[in-house]
BAPA-661466 format. One record per residue (C-alpha): chain; x, y, z; residue in one letter. Coordinates in nm, 4 decimals. Example, Ala and Ser with C-alpha at 12.3 -4.5 7.8 and 13.67 -1.06 7.14 Angstrom:
> mol	X	Y	Z	type
> A	1.2300	-0.4500	0.7800	A
> A	1.3670	-0.1060	0.7140	S
//
This chain:
> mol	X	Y	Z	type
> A	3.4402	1.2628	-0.9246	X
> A	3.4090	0.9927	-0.7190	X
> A	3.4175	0.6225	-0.7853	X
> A	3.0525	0.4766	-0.7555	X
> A	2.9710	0.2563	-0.4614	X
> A	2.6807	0.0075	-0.4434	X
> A	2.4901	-0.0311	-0.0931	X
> A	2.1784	-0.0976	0.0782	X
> A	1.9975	0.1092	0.3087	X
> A	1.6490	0.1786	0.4685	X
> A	1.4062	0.4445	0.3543	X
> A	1.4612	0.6899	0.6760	X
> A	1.1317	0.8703	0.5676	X
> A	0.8956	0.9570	0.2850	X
> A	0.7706	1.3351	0.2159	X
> A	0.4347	1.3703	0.0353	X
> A	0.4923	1.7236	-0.2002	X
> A	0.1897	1.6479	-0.4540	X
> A	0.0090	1.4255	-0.5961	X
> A	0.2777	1.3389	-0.8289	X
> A	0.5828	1.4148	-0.6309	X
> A	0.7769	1.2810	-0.3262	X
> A	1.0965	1.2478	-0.1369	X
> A	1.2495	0.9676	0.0301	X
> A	1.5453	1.0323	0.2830	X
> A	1.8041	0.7783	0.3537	X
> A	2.0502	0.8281	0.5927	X
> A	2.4474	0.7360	0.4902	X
> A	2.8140	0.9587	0.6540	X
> A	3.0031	0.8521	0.4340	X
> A	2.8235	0.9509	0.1025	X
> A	2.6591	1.2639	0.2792	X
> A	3.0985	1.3749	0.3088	X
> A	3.1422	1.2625	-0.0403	X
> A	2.8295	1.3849	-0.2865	X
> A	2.8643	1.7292	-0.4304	X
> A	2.5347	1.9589	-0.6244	X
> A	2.4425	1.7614	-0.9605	X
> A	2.5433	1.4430	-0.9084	X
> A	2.2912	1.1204	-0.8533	X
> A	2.2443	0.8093	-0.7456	X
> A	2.0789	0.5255	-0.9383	X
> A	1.8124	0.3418	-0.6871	X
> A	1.5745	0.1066	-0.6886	X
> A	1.3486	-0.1012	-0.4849	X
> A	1.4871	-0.3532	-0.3045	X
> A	1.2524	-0.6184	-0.4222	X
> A	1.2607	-0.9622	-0.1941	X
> A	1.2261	-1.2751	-0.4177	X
> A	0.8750	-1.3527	-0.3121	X
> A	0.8206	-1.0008	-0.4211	X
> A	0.9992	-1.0725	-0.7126	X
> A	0.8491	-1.3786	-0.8014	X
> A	0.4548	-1.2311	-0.7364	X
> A	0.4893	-0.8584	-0.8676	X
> A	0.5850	-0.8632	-1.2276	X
> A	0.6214	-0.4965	-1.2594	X
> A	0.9300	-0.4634	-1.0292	X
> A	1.2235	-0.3094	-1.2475	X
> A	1.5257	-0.5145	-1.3333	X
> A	1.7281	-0.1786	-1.3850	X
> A	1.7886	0.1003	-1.1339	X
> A	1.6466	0.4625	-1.1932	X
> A	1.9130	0.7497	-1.2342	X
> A	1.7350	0.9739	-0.9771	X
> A	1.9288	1.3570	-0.8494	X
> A	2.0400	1.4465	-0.5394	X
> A	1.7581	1.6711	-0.3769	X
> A	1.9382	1.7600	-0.0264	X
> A	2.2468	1.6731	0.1823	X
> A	2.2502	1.7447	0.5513	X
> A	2.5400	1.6079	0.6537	X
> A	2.4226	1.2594	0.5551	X
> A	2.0571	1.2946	0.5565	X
> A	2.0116	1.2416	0.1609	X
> A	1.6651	1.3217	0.0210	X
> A	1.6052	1.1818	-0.3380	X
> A	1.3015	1.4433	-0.4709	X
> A	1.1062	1.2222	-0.7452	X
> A	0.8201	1.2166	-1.0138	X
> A	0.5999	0.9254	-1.0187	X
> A	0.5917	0.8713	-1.4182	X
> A	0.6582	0.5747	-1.5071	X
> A	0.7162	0.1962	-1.4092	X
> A	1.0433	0.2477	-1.2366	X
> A	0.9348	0.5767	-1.0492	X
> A	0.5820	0.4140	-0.9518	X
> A	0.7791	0.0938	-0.7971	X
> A	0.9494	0.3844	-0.5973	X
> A	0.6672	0.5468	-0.5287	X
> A	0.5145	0.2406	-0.2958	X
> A	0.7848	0.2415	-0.0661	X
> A	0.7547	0.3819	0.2761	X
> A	1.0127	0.4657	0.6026	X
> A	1.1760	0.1151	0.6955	X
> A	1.1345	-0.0324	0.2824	X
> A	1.5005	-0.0990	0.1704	X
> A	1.6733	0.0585	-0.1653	X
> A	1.9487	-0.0339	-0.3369	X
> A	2.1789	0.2570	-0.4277	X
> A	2.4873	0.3044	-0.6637	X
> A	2.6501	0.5862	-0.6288	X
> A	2.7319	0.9174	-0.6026	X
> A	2.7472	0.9038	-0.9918	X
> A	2.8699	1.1907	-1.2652	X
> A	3.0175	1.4822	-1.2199	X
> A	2.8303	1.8101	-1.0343	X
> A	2.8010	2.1780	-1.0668	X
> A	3.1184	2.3852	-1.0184	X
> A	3.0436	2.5776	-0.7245	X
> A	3.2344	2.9663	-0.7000	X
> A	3.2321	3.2773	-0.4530	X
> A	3.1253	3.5741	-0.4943	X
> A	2.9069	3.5489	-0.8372	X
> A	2.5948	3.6517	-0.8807	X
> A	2.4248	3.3432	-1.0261	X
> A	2.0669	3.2781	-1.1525	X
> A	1.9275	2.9089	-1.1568	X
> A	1.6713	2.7461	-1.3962	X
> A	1.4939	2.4880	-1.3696	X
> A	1.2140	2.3126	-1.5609	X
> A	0.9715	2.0511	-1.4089	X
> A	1.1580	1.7629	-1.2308	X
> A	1.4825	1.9369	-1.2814	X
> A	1.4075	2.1298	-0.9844	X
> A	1.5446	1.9305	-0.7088	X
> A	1.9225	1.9744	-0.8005	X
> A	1.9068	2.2938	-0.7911	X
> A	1.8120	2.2686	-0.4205	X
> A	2.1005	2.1542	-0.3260	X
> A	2.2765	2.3590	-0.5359	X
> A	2.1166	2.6349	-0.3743	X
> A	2.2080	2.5675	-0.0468	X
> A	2.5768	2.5621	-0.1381	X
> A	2.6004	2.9016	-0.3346	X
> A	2.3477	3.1096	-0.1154	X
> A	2.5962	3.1649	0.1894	X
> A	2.8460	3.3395	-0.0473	X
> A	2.6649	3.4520	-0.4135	X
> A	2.4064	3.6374	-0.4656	X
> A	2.1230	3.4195	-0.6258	X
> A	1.8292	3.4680	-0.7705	X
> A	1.5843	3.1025	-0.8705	X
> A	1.3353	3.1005	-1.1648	X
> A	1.1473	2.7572	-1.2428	X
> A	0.8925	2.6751	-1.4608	X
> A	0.6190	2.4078	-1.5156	X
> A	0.3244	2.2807	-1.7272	X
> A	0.1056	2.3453	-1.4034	X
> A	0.1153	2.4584	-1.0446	X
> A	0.1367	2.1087	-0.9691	X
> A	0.5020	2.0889	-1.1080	X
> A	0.6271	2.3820	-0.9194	X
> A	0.7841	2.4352	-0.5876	X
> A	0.9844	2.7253	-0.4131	X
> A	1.2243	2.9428	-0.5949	X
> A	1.1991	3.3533	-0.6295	X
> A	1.0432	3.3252	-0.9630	X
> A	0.7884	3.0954	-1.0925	X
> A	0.6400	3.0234	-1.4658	X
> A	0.3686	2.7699	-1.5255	X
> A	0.2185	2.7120	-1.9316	X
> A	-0.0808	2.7180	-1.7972	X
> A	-0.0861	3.0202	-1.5787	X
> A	-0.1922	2.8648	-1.3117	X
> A	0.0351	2.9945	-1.0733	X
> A	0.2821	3.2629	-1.1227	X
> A	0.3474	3.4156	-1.4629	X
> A	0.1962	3.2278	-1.7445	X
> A	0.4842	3.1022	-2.0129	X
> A	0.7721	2.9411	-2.0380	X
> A	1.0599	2.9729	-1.7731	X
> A	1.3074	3.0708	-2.0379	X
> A	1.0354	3.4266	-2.1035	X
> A	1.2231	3.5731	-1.8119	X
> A	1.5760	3.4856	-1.8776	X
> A	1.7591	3.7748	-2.1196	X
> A	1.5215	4.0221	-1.8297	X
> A	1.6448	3.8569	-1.5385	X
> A	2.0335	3.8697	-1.6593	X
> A	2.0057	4.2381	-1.6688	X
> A	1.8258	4.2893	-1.3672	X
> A	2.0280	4.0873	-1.1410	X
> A	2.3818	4.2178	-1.3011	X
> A	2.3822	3.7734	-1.3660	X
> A	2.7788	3.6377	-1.4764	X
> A	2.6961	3.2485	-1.4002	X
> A	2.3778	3.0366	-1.4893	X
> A	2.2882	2.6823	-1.3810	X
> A	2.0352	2.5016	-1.4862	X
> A	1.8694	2.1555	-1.5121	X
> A	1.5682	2.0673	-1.6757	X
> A	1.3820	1.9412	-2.0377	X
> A	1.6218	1.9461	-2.3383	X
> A	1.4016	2.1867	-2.5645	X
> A	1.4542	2.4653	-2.2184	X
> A	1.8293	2.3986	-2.1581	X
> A	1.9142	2.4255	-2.5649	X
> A	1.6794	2.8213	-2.5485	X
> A	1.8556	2.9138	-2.1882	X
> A	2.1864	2.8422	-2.3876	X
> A	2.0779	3.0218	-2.6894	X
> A	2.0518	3.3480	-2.4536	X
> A	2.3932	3.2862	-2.2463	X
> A	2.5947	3.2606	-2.5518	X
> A	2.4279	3.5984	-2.7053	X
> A	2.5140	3.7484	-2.3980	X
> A	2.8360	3.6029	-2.3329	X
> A	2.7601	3.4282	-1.9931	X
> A	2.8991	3.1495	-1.8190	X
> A	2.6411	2.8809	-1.8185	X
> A	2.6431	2.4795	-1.6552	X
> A	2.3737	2.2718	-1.7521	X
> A	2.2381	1.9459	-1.6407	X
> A	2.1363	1.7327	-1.8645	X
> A	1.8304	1.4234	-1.8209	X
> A	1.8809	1.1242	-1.9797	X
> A	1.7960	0.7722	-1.9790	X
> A	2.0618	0.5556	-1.8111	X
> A	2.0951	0.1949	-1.8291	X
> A	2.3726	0.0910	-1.6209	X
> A	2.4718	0.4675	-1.5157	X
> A	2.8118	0.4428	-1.4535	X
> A	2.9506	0.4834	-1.7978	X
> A	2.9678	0.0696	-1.9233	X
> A	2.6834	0.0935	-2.2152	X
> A	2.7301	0.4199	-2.3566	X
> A	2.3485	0.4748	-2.3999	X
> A	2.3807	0.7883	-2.2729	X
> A	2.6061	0.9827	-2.5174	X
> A	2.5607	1.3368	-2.6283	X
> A	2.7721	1.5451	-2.9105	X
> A	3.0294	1.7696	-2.7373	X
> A	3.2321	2.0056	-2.8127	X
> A	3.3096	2.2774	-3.0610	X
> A	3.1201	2.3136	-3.4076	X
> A	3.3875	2.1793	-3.6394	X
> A	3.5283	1.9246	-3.2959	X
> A	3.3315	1.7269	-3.1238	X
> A	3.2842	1.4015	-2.9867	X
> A	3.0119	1.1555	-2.7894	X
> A	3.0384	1.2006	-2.3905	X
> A	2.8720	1.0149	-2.1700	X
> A	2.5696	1.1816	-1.9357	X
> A	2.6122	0.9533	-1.6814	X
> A	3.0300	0.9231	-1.6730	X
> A	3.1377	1.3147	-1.8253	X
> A	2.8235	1.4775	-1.7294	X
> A	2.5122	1.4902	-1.6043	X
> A	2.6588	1.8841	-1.5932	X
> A	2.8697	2.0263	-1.9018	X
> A	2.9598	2.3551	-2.0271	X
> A	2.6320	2.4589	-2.2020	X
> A	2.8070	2.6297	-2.5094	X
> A	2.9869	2.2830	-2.5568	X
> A	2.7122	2.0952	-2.6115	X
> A	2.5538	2.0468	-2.9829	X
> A	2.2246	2.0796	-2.9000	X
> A	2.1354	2.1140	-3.2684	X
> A	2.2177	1.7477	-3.3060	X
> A	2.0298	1.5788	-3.0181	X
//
């Protein structure tokens, strides 16, 4: 893991996805040589103090946002506009300044030669991107993702909305125990709402399959200092409080006590 590093640097460009959901690209060497799949960076704004003095609704604390894509130092941060934080991001176009900290937590765990299955629920899509990009030149993979509508959905080989609006109508998790079989699956990833990690893990453990999930949470400083972030982990009769942002955002799914979150 590497030690967190606070810097400034200019939005290279802004990608409209929906009406809800954009990317802005920075460009940084250094931390394109140095981030690995499931780690983040908390941003924000870079707010002048006119700006700060006029716009009351510019955030004090920085947003705990994942690592879309890496190429090589292009970074792309893939974000949901839902809430006061995100919608402060959300006004910024190429040439607006961010302030960064990071790269932050710890990532996936990234093998050869597996044949791995992804999921992904709403806005924990854009990890597994990244994540994609390293295992597809030497796994076999196979992507399932899942939303409340086609609006929160994006490419993968396999899509679920609740709605049936696009792709098979249900919740991502439907396809899992099928997919495992299909595929011949021995690793799953995944990132996404608590309620879909804590069923995906349900399944992995009945079937005896490695599984790495990412978990959300809300971060306050993000590099471990408040311990707002904690989650129960570890075995049924041992565990103990990590810390999302410091030990995670990716754990051992079995490890986690999702019963008591």
């Amino acid at each position: 893991m590497n030690n967190p590093q606070y810097r400034q640097r200019a939005i290279q460009a802004r990608e409209e996805l929906t009406d809800d959901y954009f990317i802005l690209w920075i460009w940084d060497e250094a931390w394109g040589a140095a981030v690995r799949p499931g780690q983040f960076f908390e941003i924000r704004a870079l707010a002048s103090l006119e700006d700060a003095q006029v716009a009351g609704h510019i955030p004090k604390l920085f947003k705990p946002i994942s690592i879309y894509d890496n190429q090589g130092g292009r970074i792309g941060f893939m974000i949901k506009n839902v809430g006061k934080g995100t919608n402060a991001l959300s006004k910024l176009r190429a040439g607006d300044m961010l302030e960064l900290l990071g790269p932050a937590g710890n990532g996936f765990p990234v093998y050869r030669g597996k044949h791995a299955l992804l999921i992904s629920g709403g806005i924990g899509y854009p990890p597994m991107w990244y994540l994609q990009k390293e295992l597809i030149n030497h796994n076999q993979v196979y992507w399932m993702h899942g939303g409340a509508t086609q609006g929160d959905t994006f490419p993968c080989d396999e899509i679920f909305t609740e709605d049936g609006s696009i792709g098979k109508k249900g919740r991502v998790c439907d396809g899992l125990k099928e997919n495992i079989a299909k595929y011949d699956i021995d690793i799953v990833y995944s990132c996404g709402p608590l309620p879909m990690l804590a069923a995906a893990t349900a399944i992995t453990q009945e079937l005896a399959i490695e599984h790495y999930a990412s978990l959300e949470a809300y971060m306050a400083c993000g590099i471990g200092v408040c311990y707002g972030c904690v989650i129960p982990v570890g075995s049924a009769l041992n565990w103990d409080y990590l810390r999302v942002c410091k030990e995670g955002p990716v754990f051992k799914a079995e490890e986690v006590r999702w019963e008591l979150i």
